[in-house]
N, C-alpha and C positions, 0 to 999 in steps of 0.2 A: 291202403297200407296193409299190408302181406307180411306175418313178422312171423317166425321160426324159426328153428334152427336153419334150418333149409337155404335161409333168406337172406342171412346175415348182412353180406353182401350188397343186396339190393337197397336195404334200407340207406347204408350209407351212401349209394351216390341217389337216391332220391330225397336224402335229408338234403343232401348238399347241394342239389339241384333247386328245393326248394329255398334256401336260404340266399341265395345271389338271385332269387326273383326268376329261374331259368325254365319252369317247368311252363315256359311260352310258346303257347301253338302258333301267333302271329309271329314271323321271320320277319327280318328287318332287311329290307334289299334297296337297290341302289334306285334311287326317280328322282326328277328335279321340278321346279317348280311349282306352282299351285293348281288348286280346284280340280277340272274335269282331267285337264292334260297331266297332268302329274298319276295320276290312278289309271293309266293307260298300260295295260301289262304286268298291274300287278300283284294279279290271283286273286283279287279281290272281286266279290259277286252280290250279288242283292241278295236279301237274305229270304228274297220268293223264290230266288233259283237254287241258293243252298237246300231250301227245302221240300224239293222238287226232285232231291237227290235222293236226301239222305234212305238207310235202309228201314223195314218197317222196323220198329220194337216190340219185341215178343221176349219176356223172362223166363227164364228155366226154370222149370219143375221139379226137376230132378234131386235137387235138396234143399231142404229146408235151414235159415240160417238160426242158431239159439238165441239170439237179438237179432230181431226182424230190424232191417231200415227204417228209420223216421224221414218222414216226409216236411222238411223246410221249406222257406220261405223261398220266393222265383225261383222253382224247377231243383231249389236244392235239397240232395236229399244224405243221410246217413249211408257208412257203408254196412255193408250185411256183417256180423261179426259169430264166431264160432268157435265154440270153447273146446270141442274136440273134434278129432276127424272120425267122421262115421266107420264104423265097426265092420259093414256090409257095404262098399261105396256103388254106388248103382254106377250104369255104363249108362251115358249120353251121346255117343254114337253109334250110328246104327251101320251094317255093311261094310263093304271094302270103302278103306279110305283112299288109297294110292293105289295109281296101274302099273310100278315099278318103276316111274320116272326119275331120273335122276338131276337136284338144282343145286345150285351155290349159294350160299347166302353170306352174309355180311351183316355183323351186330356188334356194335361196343362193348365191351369187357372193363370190370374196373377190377383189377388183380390177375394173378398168374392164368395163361392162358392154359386151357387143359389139352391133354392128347388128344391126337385126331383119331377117329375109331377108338375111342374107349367105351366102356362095356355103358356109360351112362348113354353116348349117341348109337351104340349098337342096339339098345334095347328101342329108345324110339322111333330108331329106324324100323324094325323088324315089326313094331305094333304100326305102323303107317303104312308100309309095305311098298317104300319110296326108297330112295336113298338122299336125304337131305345133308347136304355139308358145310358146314359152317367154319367162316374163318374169322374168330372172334378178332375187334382189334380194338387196341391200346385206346380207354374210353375217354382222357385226357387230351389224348391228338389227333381224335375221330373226328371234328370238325376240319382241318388240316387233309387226313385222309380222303374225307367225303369230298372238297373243294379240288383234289386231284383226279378223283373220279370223275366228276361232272365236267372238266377242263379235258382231259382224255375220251371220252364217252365208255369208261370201261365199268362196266353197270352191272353187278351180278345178276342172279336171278331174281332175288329178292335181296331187300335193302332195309336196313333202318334205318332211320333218320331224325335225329333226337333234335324236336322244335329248337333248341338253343344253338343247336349248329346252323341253322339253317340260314342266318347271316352271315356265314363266312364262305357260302357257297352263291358264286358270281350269278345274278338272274335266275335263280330257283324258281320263277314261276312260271317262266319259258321250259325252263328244265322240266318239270314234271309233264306237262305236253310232248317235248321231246324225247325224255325216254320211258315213263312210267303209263303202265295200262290205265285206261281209264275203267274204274271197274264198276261203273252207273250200270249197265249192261246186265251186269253178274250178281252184283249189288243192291240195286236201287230198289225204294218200295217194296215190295214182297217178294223181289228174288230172293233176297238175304234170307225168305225163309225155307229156302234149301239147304241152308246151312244154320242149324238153330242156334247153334252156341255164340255165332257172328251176329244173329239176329236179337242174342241174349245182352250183348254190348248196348248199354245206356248211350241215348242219342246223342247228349250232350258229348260222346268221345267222336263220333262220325262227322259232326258239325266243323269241326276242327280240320277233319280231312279233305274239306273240298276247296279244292283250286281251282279258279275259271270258271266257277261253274259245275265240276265235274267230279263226282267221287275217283281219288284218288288212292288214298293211305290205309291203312288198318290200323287203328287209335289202340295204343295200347298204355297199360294201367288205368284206363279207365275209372273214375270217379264223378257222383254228384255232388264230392265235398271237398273237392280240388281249394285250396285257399293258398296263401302265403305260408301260413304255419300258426303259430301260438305262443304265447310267454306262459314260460313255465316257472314253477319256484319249487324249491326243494322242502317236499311237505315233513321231512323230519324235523329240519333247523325251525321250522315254523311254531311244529309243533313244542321243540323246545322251549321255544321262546315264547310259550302263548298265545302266538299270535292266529287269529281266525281269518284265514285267506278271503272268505266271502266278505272280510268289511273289507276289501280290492276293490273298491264300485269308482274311482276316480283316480285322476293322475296325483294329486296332490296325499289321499291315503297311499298309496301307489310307493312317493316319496319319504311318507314316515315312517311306512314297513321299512322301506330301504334301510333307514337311517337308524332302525332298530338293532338290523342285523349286521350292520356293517362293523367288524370288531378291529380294525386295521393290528393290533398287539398280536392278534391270532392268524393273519393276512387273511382275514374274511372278508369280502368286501360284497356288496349287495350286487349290484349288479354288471352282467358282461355289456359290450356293446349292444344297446337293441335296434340300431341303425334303424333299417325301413320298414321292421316289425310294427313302430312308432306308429307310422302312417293308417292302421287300422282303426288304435288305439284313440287318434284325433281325427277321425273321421276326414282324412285327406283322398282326396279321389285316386283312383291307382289303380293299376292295371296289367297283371301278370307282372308283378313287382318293383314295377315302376313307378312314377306319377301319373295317373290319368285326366282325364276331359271330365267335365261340368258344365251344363249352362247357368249362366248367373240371371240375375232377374231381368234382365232385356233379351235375351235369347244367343248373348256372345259366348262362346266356348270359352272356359277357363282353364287351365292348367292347375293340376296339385300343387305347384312351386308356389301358382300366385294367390290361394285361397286365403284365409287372415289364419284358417287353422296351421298352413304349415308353420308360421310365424312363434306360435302358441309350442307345437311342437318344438320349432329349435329350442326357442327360450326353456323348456324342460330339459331335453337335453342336455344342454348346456349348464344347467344349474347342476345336474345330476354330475358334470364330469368337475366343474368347478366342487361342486360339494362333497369332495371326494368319495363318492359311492359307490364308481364305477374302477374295479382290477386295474391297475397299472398295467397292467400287458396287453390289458384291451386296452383302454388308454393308445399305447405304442403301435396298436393295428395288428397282434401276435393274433390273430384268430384261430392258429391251426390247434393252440392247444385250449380253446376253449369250450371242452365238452370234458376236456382234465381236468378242466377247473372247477369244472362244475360239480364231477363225481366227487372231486375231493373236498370238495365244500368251500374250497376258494374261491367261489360265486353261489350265491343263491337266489340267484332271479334270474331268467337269460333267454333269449328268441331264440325258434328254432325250426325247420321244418316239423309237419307234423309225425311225420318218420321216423323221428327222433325218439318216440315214445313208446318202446317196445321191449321186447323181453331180452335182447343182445344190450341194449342200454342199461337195465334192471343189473343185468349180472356185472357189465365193467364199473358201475355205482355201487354195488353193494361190497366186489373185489375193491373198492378203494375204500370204502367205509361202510361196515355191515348194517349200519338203519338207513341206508339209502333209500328211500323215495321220492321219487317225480310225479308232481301234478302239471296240472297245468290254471289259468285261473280264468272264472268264466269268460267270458264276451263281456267288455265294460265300455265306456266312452270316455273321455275325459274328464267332460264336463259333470259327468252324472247322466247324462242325457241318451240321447237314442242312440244305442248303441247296431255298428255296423260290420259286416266282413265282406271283402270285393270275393267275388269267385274269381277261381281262375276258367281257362275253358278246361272240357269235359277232359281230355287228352294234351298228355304234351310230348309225346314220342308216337313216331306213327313209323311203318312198313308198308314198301311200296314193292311192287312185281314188274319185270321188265317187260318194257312193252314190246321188244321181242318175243316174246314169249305167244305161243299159239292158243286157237281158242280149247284146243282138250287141256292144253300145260295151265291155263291161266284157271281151269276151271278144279285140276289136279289139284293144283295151290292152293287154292281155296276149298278143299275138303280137308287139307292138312290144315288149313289156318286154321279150320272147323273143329280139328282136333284138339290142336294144342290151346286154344280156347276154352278148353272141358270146363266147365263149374268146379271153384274148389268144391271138396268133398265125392267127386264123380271118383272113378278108376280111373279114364284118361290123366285127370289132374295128377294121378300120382305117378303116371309114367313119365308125361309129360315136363313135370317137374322134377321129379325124383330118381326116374329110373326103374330099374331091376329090383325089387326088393331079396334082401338077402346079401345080396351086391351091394348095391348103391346104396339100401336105406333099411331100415326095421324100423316098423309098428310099436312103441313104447310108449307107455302109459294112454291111450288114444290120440298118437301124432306119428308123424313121420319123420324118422332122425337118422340124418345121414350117418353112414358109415364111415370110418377114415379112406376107403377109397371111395365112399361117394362127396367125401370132402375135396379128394383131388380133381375129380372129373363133372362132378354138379355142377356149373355155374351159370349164371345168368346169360346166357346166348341163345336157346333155341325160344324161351318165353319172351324174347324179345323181339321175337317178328310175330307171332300171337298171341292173347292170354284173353284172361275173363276180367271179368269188373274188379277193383279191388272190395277185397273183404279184411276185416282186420282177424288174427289170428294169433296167439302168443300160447306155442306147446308149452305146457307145467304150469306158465303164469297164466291164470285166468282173470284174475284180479286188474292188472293191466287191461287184459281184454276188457271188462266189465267197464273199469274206470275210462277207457277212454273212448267206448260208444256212448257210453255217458255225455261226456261232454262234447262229442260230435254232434249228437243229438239234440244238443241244446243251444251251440254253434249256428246251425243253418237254420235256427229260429232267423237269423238274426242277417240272413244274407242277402247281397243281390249283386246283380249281375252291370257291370259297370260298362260305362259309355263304349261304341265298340268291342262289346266283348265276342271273342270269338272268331273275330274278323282276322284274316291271313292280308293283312296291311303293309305292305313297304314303304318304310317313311323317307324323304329324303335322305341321300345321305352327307350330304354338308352340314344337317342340322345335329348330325352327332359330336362335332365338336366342340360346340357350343354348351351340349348339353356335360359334356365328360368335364368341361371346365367348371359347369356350374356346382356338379356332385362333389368337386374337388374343393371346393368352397365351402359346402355344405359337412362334408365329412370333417375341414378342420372345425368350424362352430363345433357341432356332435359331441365334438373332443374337446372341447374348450380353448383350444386354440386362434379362431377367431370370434368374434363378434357377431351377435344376429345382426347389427348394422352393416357389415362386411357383407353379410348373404343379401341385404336388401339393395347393394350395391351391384354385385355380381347378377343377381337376379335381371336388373336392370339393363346387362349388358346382355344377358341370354336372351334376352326380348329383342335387341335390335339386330344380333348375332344370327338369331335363326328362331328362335321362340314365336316372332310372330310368323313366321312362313309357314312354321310347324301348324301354326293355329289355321292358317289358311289352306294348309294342304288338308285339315282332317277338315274344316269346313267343307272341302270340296267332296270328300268322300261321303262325307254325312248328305251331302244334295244329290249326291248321284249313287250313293249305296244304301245310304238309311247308315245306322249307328248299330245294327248288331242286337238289339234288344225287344 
């Protein structure tokens, strides 16, 4: 999480990535049947040969963060967080970057796309000493895009490719063999440490990138604290009302807070939809936003659907929309304006990416009500009990290089990736992201804050084929910053890494139908519209539909791949 002015942008399609469960490095592609012959082709690798790949891990020196990372539970760890940008930014690479190459790239865009040759790509061209051009596209129909490329073989030089598109693009794990470099070569073990910035990338985002076998991607946003998101509550209304957010240790305190705040005269109501947020909360197996795999006590794979928790969780749910707790408009499935709702206090409790919690949220909260405050509340269980959070993998957008491309162009690419990777707080990081200062951006109170024409020409396209680990960052608001390495911090006490995690898996695809009927099931319970008896019904037909195939295709994988952990 990356949050400044600078940023704006990014937060919101990473909130919103993270809230439909999308920020998945596994792609969902088409195989049929069970066990060995079903995982025949489909990117999937043992996870001796994943690590056989991956590059070495070597962290930057080059700055120091003012909240160091905390170190959680299974490999999870805090992101680096930093209250100002340093005053003197050291330089993190070294020599010429570029021999004057010229590539094309292609990255998603979410809002107006900027001019070609403006002074923000003029300037990181001139510092690379490349000519790099980018044709941002429309970040909504970029799956659509991406699936026409690979159907054509018209493949830039370099490519993003955002994990959640990657089901809509026909055989992507043939595809990446087909047209992207394999960069194990360039990459692998302690090449990466030619290129230290690339080398400065937390494994856990590389892990993510290998297909067949084979380093393929450049994992970008990078994180050890990758999760679903967090329930948050709006800590002024709390405080109104007296109430002490830390007695939040169960689902049923959970519900009496609700029922505190809920003033329906005032259209206050406690909470928005927390859909799949829930699943943390009851300890349901899940996995990059979905349901996940369990073994039960004979060693048979269970599904999140069929645990006795999800059961537990409906029945909450359901009391909660029955009990009128939960906005009428969430009620109705109106989700787009529920971050309005929030600001305006029309909700006070509500899931969200963790994205969401940042200094452009602070300001549209406070412009709708001046004692705006967002928390979030700790890591709890239902029950009172042992509380849990699934990771996600390290990376869930990666940048691939054509494998056209020769071995001086492919190794080119990879001093720019090297670049635009700078550590926040470096100099590259500010060209890289910012631009020209004077132009693009000025130095204000210790940050970086665009200009009006760095507002027109800044956007999220060229850090999206390279960048650094995420750190969280919030110019003027420090406090945010503070408060929510805080509770990151305290977060990955509490994680682990769930059945197959990390694993680039195609699952059948006949068994999606099955599954899109069962959510359809589930979302009316949620809602109070059906019965938990109804889900136990539906649930039943998902089992003969395709639920148990599904169980026997990841059987198969778990005998012939291992499970990822």
């Amino acid at each position: 999480m990356t949050s400044s002015n600078g940023f704006s942008r990014r937060q919101v399609f990473k909130t919103s990535a993270a809230i439909g469960g999308a920020i998945a490095a596994a792609p969902l592609l088409s195989a049929c049947g069970s066990g060995k012959a079903a995982t025949k082709a489909s990117g999937v690798a043992p996870k001796s040969a994943v690590q056989a790949v991956l590059p070495t891990y070597k962290p930057s020196s080059a700055v120091t963060a003012d909240i160091p990372s905390v170190t959680g539970a299974n490999g999870a760890a805090s992101d680096p967080a930093f209250l100002s940008y340093p005053a003197s930014p050291p330089k993190s690479v070294t020599g010429a970057v570029g021999n004057g190459g010229s590539y094309s790239a292609v990255s998603p865009i979410w809002g107006s796309v900027p001019a070609p040759g403006n002074s923000y790509y003029t300037a990181v061209n001139q510092a690379l000493g490349a000519t790099l051009t980018d044709s941002p596209s429309d970040g909504t129909t970029f799956a659509t895009m991406l699936a026409t490329r690979f159907a054509s073989g018209n493949i830039p030089d370099w490519l993003d490719v955002p994990g959640w598109n990657v089901s809509s693009i026909q055989n992507f794990a043939e595809g990446v063999d087909k047209f992207f470099k394999d960069l194990t070569p360039y990459l692998g073990g302690d090449k990466v440490l030619d290129y230290p910035n690339l080398a400065a990338i937390p494994t856990g985002g590389w892990q993510a990138a290998v297909w067949n076998g084979k380093l393929y991607g450049i994992p970008l946003w990078t994180s050890a604290a990758s999760i679903p998101g967090a329930m948050f509550y709006r800590a002024d209304i709390f405080k109104a009302a007296g109430i002490d957010a830390a007695s939040v240790t169960t689902a049923d305190t959970l519900k009496a807070v609700g029922k505190q705040v809920t003033v329906p005269a005032k259209g206050q109501y406690a909470f928005e939809d927390l859909s799949s947020f829930l699943y943390q909360l009851f300890n349901v197996p899940a996995n990059n936003g979905r349901t996940g795999w369990k073994r039960d006590s004979t060693g048979k794979l269970v599904n999140g659907y069929e645990v006795p928790e999800f059961l537990e969780m409906l029945n909450f749910a359901n009391g909660l929309a029955k009990g009128g707790l939960i906005h009428p408009d969430a009620l109705a499935g109106d989700s787009s304006k529920a971050k309005n709702r929030f600001w305006a206090g029309k909700t006070v409790i509500t899931a969200d990416g963790t994205g969401a919690w940042n200094k452009g949220d602070a300001q549209s909260g406070v412009a709708a009500n001046p004692s705006y405050e967002r928390q979030a509340f700790k890591i709890f269980a239902y029950d009172g009990g042992k509380a849990t959070m699934p990771l996600y993998p390290g990376a869930g957008m990666f940048s691939y290089l054509n494998k056209k491309l020769s071995d001086a162009q492919v190794k080119e690419l990879l001093r720019i990736a090297n670049y635009l990777a700078a550590p926040f707080g470096s100099a590259e990081y500010l060209v890289s992201r910012y631009g020209k200062e004077g132009v693009d951006y000025t130095m204000t109170s210790g940050a970086p804050i665009l200009t009006d024409q760095g507002n027109k020409d800044v956007t999220d396209t060229l850090d999206q084929l390279a960048n650094c680990q995420s750190v969280t960052f919030n110019a003027g608001y420090n406090q945010i910053t503070k408060d929510y390495a805080a509770w990151q911090g305290d977060m990955v006490q509490h994680a682990y890494k769930p059945l197959f995690y990390a694993m680039n898996i195609s699952e059948p695809a006949q068994t999606a139908k099955a599954s899109t009927a069962l959510e359809a099931v589930i979302t009316d319970v949620r809602m109070g519209r059906k019965s938990v008896a109804d889900f136990q019904s539906a649930l039943s037909t998902w089992q003969n539909a395709g639920g148990n195939q599904l169980r026997d295709f990841y059987d198969g994988i778990a005998k012939q791949y291992g499970t990822g952990n």
